[in-house]
N, C-alpha and C positions, 0 to 999 in steps of 0.2 A: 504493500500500500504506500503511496506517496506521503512525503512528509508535508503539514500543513505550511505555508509561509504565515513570515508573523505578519499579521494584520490581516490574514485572510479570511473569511466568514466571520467578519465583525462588523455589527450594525454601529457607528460612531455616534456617539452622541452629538446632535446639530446638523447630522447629514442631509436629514428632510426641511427641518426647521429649523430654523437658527436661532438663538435668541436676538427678541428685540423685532423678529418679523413680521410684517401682517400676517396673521393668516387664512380671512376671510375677512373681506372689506364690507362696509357696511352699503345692504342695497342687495348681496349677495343671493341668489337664490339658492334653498337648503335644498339642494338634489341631496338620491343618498350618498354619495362621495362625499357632498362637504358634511354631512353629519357623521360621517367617520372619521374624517378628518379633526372634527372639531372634537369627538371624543378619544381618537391618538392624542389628545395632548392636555387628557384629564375635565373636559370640560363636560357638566352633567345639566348645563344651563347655556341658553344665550338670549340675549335680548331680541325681541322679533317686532317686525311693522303687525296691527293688529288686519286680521282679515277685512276689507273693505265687505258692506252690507249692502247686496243690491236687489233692488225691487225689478222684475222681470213682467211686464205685460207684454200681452200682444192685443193685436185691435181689431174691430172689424166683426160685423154679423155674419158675415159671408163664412167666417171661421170655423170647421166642424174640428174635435177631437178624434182620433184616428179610435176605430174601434168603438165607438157612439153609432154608425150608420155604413151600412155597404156601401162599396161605390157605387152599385147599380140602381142604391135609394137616395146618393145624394139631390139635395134642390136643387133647382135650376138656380146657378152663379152662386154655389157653396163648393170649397176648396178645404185640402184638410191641412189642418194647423201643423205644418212642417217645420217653421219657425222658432216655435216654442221649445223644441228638445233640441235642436244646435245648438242653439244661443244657452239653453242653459246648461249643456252639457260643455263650450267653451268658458264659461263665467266659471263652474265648478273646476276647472283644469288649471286655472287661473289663481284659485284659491280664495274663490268670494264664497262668502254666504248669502247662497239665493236663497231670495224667496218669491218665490212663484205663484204670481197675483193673479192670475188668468187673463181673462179677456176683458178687454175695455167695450162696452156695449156701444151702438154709434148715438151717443147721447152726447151732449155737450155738456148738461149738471153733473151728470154719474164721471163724466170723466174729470171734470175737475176735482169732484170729493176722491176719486180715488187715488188720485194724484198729491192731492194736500195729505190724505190720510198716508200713504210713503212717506214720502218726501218727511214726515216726522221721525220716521224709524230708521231710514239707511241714509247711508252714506250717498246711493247715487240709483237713480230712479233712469232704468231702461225700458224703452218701447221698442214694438217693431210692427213700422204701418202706422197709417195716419199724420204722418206729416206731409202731406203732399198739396193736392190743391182742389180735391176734389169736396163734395159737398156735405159729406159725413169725415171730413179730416176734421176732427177735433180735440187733436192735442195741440196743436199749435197753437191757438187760440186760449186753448186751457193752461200751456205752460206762461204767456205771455200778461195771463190773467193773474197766477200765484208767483210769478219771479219773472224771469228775465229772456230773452233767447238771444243767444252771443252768436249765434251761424244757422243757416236755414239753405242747404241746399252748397253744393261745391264739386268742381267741375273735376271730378273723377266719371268713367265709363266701367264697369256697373255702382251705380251706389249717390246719384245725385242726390236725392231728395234726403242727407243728411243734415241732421237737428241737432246741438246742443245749446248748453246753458243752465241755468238755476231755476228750481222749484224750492219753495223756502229756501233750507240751508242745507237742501241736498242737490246735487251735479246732476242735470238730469241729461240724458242722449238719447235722441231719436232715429234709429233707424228706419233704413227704406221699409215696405211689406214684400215687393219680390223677394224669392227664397237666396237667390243667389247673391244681389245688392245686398244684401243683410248680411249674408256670410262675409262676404270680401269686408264691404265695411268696417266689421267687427276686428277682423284680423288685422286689418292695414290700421286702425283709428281707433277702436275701444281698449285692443287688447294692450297698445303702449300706455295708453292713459291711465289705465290699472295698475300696471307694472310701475308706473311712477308714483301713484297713490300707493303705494305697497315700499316704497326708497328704491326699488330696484335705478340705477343711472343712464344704462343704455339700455334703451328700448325701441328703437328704430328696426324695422325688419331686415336681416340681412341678407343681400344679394348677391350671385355670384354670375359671371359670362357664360355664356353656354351660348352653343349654334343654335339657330333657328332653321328646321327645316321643313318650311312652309312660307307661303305669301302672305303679307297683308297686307294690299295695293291703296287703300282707300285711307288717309289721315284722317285721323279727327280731332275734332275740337277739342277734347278734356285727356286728359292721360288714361290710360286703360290698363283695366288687369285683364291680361288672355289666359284662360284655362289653358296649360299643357301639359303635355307629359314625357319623359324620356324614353327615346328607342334605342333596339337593341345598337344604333351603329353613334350612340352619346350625342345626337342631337335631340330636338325638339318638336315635337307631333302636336297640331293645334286641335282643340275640339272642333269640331266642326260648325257647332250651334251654339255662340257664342249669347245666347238670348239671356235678361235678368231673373227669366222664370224657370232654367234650366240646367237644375238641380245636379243631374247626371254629370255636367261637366265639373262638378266638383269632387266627385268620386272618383272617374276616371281620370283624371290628372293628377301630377304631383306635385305641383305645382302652379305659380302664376308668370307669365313678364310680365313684366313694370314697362313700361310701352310709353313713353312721352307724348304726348300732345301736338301734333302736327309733322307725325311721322308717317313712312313709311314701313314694310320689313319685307326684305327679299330673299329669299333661301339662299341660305350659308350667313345671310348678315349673324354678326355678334349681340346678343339682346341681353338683359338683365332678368336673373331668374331666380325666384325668392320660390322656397321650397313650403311646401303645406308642415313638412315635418318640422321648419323652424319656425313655424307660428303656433302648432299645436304641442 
């Protein structure tokens, strides 16, 4: 058998950590690594941001619960509440404490009491639906009625008809009702806003280059997120149906481009492409 050298299978003291180091910055999120980290080096406490409290509606008569009606009994211009478990199944990933208010009825009194009556208990009061411009939107008017609205709409492609601002002295955000605007939304706009209510520092979603291998001939006016996906030869497959009511393209991809505002994209161009796994 070989003789050991001296200093050979010796863990040093300060090899990992030194004294005097950081060794989790505050803002930090406790994956399980930094909670093993944190007790390598005897610690059976740490100070923590407390969970944000958020109120979760959705709006709209038209709204069925899944499993309430067959499809083949729904009304005429009834859709089923798809909204409702994303949104709060990304709030819960997130580390809030939902609470799950139901549905806003298309009233203008019932929506403002339900809104005043939140808005006392959380930290930040979410919709999805009813900011837009149509005849039963009545949050808009409800939110402007109990605080304030600081943005109503902004030129993203899916996801214009975003809301926020103040309901008393809770942060209130309106999202679009399309299933898809809602999603994107939520990831590109709610999910930092949390992360920064919580000390997290960097919370911008992040991007990396990847080949686009597909057209899209046609610029538009507001920045776009395109559903894609990666193929077997490491470029980028676009959904096909890129609509805000279609859902699917959020499955099937794994992502999004970040797509600028008065652009073009031509196979092989180089695009910006923010991953669903580093949002979720």
């Amino acid at each position: 058998q070989a003789v050991p050298r001296a200093g050979q299978n010796i863990r040093r003291a300060g090899e990992d950590i030194a004294q005097g180091a950081v060794v989790l910055r505050a803002g930090t999120r406790l994956t399980p690594a930094a909670l093993g980290l944190a007790a390598s080096i005897g610690l059976a406490r740490l100070p923590v941001a407390r969970r944000p409290r958020v109120a979760l509606f959705s709006t709209g008569d038209e709204l069925v619960m899944p499993g309430t009606v067959a499809p083949e009994s729904l009304p005429p211009g009834a859709i089923y509440n798809s909204n409702r478990f994303f949104l709060r199944t990304l709030l819960q990933r997130l580390g809030c404490e939902v609470t799950d208010c139901g549905n806003l009825p298309d009233q203008r009194e019932a929506t403002v009491e339900a809104l005043r009556s939140a808005s006392g208990r959380h930290d930040v009061v979410l919709t999805s639906g009813g900011v837009s411009v149509g005849e039963e939107d009545h949050v808009k008017p409800a939110v402007q009625q109990l605080g304030r609205l600081d943005l109503w709409q902004i030129a993203i492609k899916p996801g214009k008809p975003f809301a926020c601002g103040r309901v008393g002295d809770a942060y209130f955000i309106g999202l679009p009702g399309n299933p898809v605007s809602s999603f994107i939304t939520f990831l590109m706009l709610v999910r930092p806003f949390l992360l920064r209510l919580q000390g997290v520092p960097d919370v911008a979603p992040k991007s990396v280059a990847a080949s686009a291998h597909f057209n899209w001939p046609k610029p538009e006016k507001r920045r776009e997120f395109l559903r894609v996906r990666h193929n077997a030869a490491g470029g980028l497959d676009l959904f096909q149906h890129q609509g805000s009511g279609v859902l699917t393209s959020t499955v099937w991809g794994d992502g999004v481009v970040d797509h600028p505002a008065g652009q073009t994209i031509a196979h092989g161009d180089v695009v910006r492409f923010i991953a669903f796994s580093e949002l979720m």
